[in-house]
Residue, then its C-alpha position, 0 to 999 in steps of 0.5 A: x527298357x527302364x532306367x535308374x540312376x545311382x550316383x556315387x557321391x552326394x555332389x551328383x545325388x544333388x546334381x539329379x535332384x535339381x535336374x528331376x526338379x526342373x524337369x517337373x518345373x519345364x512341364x507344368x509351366x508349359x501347362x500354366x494357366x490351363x488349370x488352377x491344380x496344374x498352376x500349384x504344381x508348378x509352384x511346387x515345383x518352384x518352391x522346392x527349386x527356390x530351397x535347393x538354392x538357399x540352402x547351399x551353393x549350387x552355383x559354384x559347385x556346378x562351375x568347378x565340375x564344369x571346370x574340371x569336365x573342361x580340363x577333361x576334354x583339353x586332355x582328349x585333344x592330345x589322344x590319337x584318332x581323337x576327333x578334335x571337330x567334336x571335342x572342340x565343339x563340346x569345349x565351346x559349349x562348355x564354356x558359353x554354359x560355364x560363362x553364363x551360369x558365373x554372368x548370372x550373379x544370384x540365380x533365381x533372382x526373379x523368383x527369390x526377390x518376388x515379395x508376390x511369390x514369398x506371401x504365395x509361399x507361406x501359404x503354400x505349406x498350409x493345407x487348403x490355404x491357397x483357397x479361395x477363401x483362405x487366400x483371396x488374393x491369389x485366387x483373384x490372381x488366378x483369375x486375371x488376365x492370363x497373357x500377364x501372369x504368364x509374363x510374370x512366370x516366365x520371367x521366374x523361370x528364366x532366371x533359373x535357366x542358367x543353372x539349369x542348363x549346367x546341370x544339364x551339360x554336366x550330367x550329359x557328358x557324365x552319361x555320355x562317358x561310358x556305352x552300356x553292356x548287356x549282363x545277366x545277373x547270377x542265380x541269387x539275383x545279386x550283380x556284384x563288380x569289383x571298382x578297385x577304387x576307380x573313380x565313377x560318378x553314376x551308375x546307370x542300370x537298364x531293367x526290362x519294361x513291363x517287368x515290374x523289377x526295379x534295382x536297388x543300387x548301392x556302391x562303396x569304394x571297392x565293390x558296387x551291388x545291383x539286387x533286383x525287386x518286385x512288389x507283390x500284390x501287397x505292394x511288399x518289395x521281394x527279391x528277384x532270386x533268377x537270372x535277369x539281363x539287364x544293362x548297365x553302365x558305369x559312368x565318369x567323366 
């Protein structure tokens, strides 16, 4: 099945957005260097990474959700039948990631400092203009010695590391909260369920492979809405008005 993700608050939207982020970061730079169009994906991956950090303090929003997913577990170790091997081994986690993400100091240095890396990006935004002609530099870059470029990369992307595996226990333990269930959707297409102020952070919905439905995700406080939609074939959304199964999870940690 395939999966989609809502989030209930704009702190987590923002927690997914750097986790897509860095996901296309890690995949083009295990490709780096093995084409000039892969290597500009992967700088546009950085780039866009490079933003989210300037703009806002990601830094320490991570290290409060890490505090309070802390405090989450301390209360699970005074539940019966808990298994505290488990509990304690995600505590330990928890707090080498919550550690190392508040050792870090100003994540990205590497790449935020790089004055190489700043000229790449004025460029960057311009189309054509990490051409050979528009930008001979880079493309003499490009061409040098790969063993020393990739040095160079990696050191841009470790320096991010910490930030990146935060994102990732945080949303781990989110998802892990709650197993999903099995439901059909009404008549009309429309799953709506009542939260009563419950305070979930995702939603986590499941539709058929190969269907070509996808859902379209919204929630308030009260009440939270799945409709389901298809493209036809001129490529116009419409919406699914059968009975669909699906899975879904609502998800707080």
């Amino acid at each position: 099945m395939i999966l989609y993700e809502y989030p209930f608050s704009e702190k987590i939207r923002s927690f997914l957005r750097l986790e897509y982020l860095f996901q296309r970061l890690y995949f083009f730079h295990q490709k780096f260097a093995s084409s000039p169009e892969g290597d500009e994906a992967f700088l546009d991956a950085l780039f866009d990474i490079v933003e989210v950090c300037d703009r806002g303090d990601a830094r320490n929003t991570l290290l409060q959700e890490l505090d309070k997913q802390k405090h989450t577990l301390q209360e699970y170790r005074t539940y019966p039948d808990i298994d505290l091997t488990v509990v304690d081994g995600a505590l330990v986690d928890l707090n080498r990631v919550s550690r190392e993400l508040h050792d870090a100091g100003k994540i990205g240095r590497a790449a935020r400092e790089s004055e190489w890396l700043a000229k790449i990006k004025t460029r960057f935004v311009v189309p054509g203009g990490l051409s050979g002609t528009e930008f001979p530099a880079y493309y003499g870059w490009l061409n040098s010695d790969p063993v020393q470029r990739q040095r160079v990369v990696d050191e841009w992307v470790e320096s991010f590391k910490p930030l990146s595996d935060a994102v990732n226990h945080l949303l781990y333990f989110i998802r892990g909260s709650r197993e999903p269930e099995y439901i059909t959707t009404p008549p009309n297409g429309v799953y709506e369920r009542s939260v009563r102020g419950q305070p979930f952070q995702l939603i986590r919905v499941w539709v058929p492979e190969s269907s070509g439905i996808y859902p379209e995700i919204s929630a308030n406080k009260y009440v939270s809405f799945v409709r389901l939609y298809h493209l036809n074939q001129r490529l116009e959304a419409q919406q699914v008005t059968k009975p669909m199964s699906l899975k879904i999870a609502f998800c707080n940690f």
